[in-house]
C-alpha positions as CSV (number, residue, x, y, z in Angstrom):
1,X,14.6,51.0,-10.3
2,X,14.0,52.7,-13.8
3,X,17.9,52.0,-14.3
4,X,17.8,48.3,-13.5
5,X,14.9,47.4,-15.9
6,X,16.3,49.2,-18.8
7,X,19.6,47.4,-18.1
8,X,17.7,43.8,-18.3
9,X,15.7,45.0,-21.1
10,X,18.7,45.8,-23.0
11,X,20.5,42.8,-21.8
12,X,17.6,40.6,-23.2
13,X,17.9,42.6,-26.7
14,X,21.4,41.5,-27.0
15,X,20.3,37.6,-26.4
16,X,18.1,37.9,-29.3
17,X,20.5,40.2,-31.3
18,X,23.7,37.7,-30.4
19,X,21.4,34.8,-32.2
20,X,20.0,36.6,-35.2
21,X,23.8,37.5,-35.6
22,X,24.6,33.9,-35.6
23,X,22.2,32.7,-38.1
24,X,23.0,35.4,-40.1
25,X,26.5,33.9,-40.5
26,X,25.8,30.8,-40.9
27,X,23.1,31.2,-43.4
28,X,24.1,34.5,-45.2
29,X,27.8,35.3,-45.0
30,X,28.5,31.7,-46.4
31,X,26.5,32.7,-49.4
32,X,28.8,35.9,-49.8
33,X,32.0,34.3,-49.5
34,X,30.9,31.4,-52.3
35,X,30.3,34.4,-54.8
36,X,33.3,33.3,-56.4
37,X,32.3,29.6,-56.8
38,X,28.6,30.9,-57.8
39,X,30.9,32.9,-61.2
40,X,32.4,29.7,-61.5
41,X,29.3,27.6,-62.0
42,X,27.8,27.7,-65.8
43,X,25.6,25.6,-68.3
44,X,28.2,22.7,-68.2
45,X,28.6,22.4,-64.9
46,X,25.4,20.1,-63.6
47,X,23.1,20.8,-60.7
48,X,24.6,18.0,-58.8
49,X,28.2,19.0,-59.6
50,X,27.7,22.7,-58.6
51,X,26.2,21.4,-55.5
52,X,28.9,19.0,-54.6
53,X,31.3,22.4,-54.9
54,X,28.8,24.7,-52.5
55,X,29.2,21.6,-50.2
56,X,32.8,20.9,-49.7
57,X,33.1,24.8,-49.5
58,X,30.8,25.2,-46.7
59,X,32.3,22.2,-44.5
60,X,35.8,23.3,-46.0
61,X,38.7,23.6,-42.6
62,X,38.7,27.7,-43.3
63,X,35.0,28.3,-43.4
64,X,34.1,25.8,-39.9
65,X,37.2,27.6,-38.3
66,X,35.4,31.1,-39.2
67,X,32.4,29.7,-37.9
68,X,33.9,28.5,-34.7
69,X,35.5,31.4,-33.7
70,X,32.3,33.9,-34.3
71,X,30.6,31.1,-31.9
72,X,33.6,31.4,-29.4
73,X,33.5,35.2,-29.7
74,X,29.2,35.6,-29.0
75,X,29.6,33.2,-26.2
76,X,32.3,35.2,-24.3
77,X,31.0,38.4,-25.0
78,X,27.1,37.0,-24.1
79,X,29.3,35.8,-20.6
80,X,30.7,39.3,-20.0
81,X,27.3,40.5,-20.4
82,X,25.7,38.0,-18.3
83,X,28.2,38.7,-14.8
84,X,28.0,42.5,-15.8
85,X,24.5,42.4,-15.4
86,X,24.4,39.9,-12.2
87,X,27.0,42.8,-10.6
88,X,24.7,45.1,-11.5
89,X,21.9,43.5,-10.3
90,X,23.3,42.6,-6.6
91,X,24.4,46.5,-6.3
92,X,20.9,47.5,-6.2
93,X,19.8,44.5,-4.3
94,X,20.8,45.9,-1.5
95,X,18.8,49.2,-1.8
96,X,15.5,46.9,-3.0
97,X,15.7,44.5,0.6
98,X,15.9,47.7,2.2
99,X,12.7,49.6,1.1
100,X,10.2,46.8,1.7
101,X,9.4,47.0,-2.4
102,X,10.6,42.7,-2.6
103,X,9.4,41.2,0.5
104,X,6.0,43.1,0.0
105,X,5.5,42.0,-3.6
106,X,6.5,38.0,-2.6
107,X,3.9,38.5,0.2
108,X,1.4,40.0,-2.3
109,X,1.7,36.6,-4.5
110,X,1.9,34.2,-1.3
111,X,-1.7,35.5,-0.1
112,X,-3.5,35.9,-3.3
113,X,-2.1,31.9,-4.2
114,X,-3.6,30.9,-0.9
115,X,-7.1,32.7,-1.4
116,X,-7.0,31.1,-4.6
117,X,-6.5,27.8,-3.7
118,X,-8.8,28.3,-1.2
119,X,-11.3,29.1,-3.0
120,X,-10.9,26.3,-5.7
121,X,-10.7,23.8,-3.0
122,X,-13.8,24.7,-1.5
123,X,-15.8,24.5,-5.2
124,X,-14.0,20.9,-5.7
125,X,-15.6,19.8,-2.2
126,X,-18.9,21.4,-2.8
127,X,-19.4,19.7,-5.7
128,X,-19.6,16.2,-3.7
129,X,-21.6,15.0,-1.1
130,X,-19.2,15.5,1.9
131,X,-19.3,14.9,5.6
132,X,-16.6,16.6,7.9
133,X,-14.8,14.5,10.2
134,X,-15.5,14.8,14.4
135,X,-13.3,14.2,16.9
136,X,-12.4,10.9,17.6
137,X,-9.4,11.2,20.1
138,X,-9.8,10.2,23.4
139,X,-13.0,7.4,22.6
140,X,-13.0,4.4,22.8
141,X,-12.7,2.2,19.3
142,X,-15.9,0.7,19.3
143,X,-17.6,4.3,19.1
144,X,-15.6,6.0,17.0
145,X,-15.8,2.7,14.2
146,X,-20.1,3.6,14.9
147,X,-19.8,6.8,14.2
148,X,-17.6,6.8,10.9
149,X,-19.9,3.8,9.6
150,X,-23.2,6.2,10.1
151,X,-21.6,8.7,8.3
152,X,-21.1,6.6,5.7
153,X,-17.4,6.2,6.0
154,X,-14.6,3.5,6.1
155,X,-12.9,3.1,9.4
156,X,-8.9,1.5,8.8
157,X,-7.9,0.8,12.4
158,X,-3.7,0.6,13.9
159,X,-2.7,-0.6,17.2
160,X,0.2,0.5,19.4
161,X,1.0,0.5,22.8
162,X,0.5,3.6,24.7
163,X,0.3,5.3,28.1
164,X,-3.6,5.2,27.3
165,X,-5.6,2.8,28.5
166,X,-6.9,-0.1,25.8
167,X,-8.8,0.4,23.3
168,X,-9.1,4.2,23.5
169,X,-8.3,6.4,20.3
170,X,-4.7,8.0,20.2
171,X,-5.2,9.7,16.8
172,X,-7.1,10.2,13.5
173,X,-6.1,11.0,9.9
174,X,-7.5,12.8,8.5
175,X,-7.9,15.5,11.6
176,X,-11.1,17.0,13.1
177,X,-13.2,19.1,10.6
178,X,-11.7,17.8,7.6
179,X,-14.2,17.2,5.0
180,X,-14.1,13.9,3.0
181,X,-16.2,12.4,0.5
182,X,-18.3,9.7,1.3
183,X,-16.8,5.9,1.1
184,X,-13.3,7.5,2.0
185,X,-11.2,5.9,4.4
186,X,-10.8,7.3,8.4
187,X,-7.7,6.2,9.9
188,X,-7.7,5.4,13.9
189,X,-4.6,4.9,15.7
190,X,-5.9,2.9,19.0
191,X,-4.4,2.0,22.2
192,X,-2.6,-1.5,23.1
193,X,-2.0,-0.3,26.6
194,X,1.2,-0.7,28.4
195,X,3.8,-3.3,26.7
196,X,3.2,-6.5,28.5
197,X,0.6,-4.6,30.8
198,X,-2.9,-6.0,28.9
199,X,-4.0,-9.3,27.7
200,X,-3.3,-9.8,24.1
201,X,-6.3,-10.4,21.8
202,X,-5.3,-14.3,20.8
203,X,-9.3,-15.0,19.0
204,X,-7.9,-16.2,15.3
205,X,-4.6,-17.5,16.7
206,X,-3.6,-21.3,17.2
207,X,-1.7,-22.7,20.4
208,X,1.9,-22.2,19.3
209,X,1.6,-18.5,19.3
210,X,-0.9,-18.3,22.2
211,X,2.1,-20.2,24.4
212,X,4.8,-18.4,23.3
213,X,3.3,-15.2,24.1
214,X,2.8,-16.7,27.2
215,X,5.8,-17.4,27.8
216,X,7.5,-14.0,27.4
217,X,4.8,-12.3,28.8
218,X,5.7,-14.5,32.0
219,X,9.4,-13.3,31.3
220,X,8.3,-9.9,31.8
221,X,6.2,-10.3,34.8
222,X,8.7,-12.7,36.4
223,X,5.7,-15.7,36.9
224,X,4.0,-18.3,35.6
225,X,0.9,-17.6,33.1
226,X,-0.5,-20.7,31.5
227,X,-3.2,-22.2,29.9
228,X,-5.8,-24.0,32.0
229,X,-8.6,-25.5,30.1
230,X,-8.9,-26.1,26.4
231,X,-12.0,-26.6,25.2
232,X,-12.8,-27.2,21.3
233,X,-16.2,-26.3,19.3
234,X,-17.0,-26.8,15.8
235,X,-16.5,-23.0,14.5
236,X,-18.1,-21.7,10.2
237,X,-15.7,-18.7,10.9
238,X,-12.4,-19.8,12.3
239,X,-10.9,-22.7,11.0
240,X,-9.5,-25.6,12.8
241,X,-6.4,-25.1,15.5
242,X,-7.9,-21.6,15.6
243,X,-8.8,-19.6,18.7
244,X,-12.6,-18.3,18.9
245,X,-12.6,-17.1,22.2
246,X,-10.7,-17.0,25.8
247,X,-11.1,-15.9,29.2
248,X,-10.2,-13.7,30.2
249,X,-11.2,-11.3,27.6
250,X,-8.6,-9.4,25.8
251,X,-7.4,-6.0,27.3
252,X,-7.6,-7.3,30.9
253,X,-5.0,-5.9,33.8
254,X,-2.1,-8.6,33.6
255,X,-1.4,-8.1,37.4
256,X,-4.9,-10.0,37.7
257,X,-4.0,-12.7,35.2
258,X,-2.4,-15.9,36.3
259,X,-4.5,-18.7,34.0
260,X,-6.1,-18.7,30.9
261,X,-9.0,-20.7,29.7
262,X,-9.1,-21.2,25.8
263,X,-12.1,-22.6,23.3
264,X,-10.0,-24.0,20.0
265,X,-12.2,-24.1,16.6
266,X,-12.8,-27.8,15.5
267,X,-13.3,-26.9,12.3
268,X,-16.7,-26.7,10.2
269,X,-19.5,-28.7,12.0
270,X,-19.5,-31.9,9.5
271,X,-21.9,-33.1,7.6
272,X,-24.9,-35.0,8.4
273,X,-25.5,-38.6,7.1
274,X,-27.3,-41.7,7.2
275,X,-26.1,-45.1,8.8
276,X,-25.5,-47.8,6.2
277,X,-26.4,-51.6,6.4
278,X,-23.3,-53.6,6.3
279,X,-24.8,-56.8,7.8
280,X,-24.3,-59.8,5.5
281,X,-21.6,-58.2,3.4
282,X,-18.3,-58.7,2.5
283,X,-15.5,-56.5,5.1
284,X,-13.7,-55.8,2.6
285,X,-16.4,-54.2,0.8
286,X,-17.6,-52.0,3.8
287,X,-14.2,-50.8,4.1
288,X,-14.4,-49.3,1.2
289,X,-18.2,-48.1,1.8
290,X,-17.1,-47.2,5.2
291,X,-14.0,-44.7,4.3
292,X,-16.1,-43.1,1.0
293,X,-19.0,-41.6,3.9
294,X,-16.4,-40.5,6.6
295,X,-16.9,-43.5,9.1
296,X,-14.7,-45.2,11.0
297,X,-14.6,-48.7,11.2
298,X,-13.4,-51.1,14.2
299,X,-13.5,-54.4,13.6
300,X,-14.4,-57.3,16.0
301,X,-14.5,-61.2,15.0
302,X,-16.7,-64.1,16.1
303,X,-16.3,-67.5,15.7
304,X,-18.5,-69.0,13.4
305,X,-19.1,-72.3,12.4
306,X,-20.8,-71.2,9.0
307,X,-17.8,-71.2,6.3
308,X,-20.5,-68.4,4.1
309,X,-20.2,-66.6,7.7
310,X,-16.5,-66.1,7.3
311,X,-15.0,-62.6,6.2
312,X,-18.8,-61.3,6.4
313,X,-20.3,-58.7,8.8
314,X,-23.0,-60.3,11.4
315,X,-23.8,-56.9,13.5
316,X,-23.0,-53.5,13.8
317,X,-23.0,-51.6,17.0
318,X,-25.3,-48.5,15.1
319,X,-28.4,-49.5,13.7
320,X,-29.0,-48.9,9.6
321,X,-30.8,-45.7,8.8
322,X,-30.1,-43.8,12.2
323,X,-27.9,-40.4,11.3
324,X,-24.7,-40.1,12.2
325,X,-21.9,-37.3,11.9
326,X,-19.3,-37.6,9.8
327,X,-15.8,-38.9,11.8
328,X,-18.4,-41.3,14.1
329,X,-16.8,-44.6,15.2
330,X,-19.0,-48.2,14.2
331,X,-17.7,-51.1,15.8
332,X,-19.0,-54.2,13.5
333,X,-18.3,-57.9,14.3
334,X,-17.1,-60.1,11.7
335,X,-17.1,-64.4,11.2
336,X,-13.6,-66.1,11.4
337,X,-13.2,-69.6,11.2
């Protein structure tokens, strides 16, 4: 062992040796060889002139060749050094695999790195206010999401179909016993079921998707399912076309699903407002009053001897002041000639 070290040691010395050598030349040995031109410089030869002669001597074709080969000549010999010392080096390898000395130090370095980071790891968690993860496999969905919101977590939810039944947990990330700071996110991997064994979820879809899952879902299952009642209901969460709810629910057995019953979102429930009087007034004018507050207007004429009576409304089937939704159908009778 003794051998080997001193070997690398003295390779390293003649790295550093090879470039002190080099500057040396190209600093030093330059100087020495422009002794001649230094004789030749005198009191009227100018700094710039003298310096002009130092230059084109040092860049001169004889001094870069010189300067070339004692690179060429370090690099070689700093290359015959290098593979001697690799040779060297694999002829003891043999003897250092054999007694233990390597794979014991590596393994020395690999524990303490672990205790370490252990260590370091359990001072960064320590210095937050943590909560350890339980086990969430095997719940159902709605549980687990309880549990990671008491413990002041944020539940991210994915869905795939499984052998497990729906809506039970297939995995978690992070694992069981981890420790997380509060606000961090729990990821659950929940059941679908079966492909094309469970009732989708359709709440938040509109009709076009609900019937042409329904359709290959009926591929599948080689009959008919289809829709059997729509019914629609003003909705503040789901907008219009949407679905808010179905029957039956979502998850059920599709071997005990032939029909489905829907309720579609109408939209926002409208606004309230108050019944206008248009009796006596020009149609055209209530038109216009008619289409700024959201009613709809059907028109019916009478006969009227009156000319004044002509073109103007005589009587309107909802009564002035009474409060009507916006969208609501009047009927008013108008005076033709």
């Amino acid at each position: 062992m003794s051998n080997v070290f001193k070997r690398l040691y003295f390779f390293f010395f003649k790295i550093k040796k090879f470039f002190s050598n080099l500057f040396f030349n190209l600093f030093h040995k330059s100087k020495s060889k422009s002794q001649v031109v230094r004789k030749i410089n005198s009191n009227d030869i100018s700094f710039f002139e003298n310096l002009k002669i130092k230059f084109n001597y040092f860049f001169s074709k004889d001094n870069l060749n010189y300067l070339l080969n004692q690179f060429v000549y370090k690099i070689k010999y700093l290359k015959y050094r290098i593979v001697y010392l690799v040779k060297i080096f694999f002829r003891h390898a043999n003897h250092l695999f054999k007694s233990g000395y390597l794979a014991f130090t590596l393994l020395f370095y690999i524990i303490i790195s672990i205790i370490f980071f252990l260590i370091a790891y359990n001072l960064w968690i320590s210095s937050y206010n943590t909560v350890k993860v339980p086990d969430f496999k095997d719940m159902r969905v709605a549980e687990a999401a309880a549990q990671i919101q008491q413990l002041n977590l944020i539940v991210q939810i994915e869905s795939r179909y499984s052998n497990l039944p729906y809506g039970q947990i297939i995995s978690q990330s992070p694992s069981h016993g981890h420790a997380l700071k509060e606000k961090s996110f729990v990821k659950l991997v929940v059941s679908k079921g079966l492909e094309n064994s469970y009732l989708d979820d359709f709440t938040g879809q509109n009709l076009f998707y609900v019937e042409k899952r329904l359709q290959e879902l009926s591929l599948a299952l080689k009959r008919e399912i289809k829709i059997a009642k729509i019914e629609e209901q003003y909705s503040d969460l789901f907008e219009k076309g949407k679905i808010i709810s179905q029957q039956p629910a979502a998850g059920t057995y599709l071997n005990s699903v032939f029909e489905i019953n829907l309720i579609v979102s109408k939209g926002k429930l409208p606004e309230n407002i108050v019944m206008p009087d248009y009796t006596g007034k020009e149609i055209s004018e209530v038109i216009e009053n008619a289409q700024s507050n959201g009613i709809i207007i059907t028109i019916e004429y009478q006969t009227v001897t009156d000319i004044t009576q002509i073109g103007v409304v005589l009587k309107q089937s909802v009564e002035p002041g009474q409060q009507l939704i916006k969208g609501t159908t009047v009927v008013l009778t108008v005076g033709q000639q």
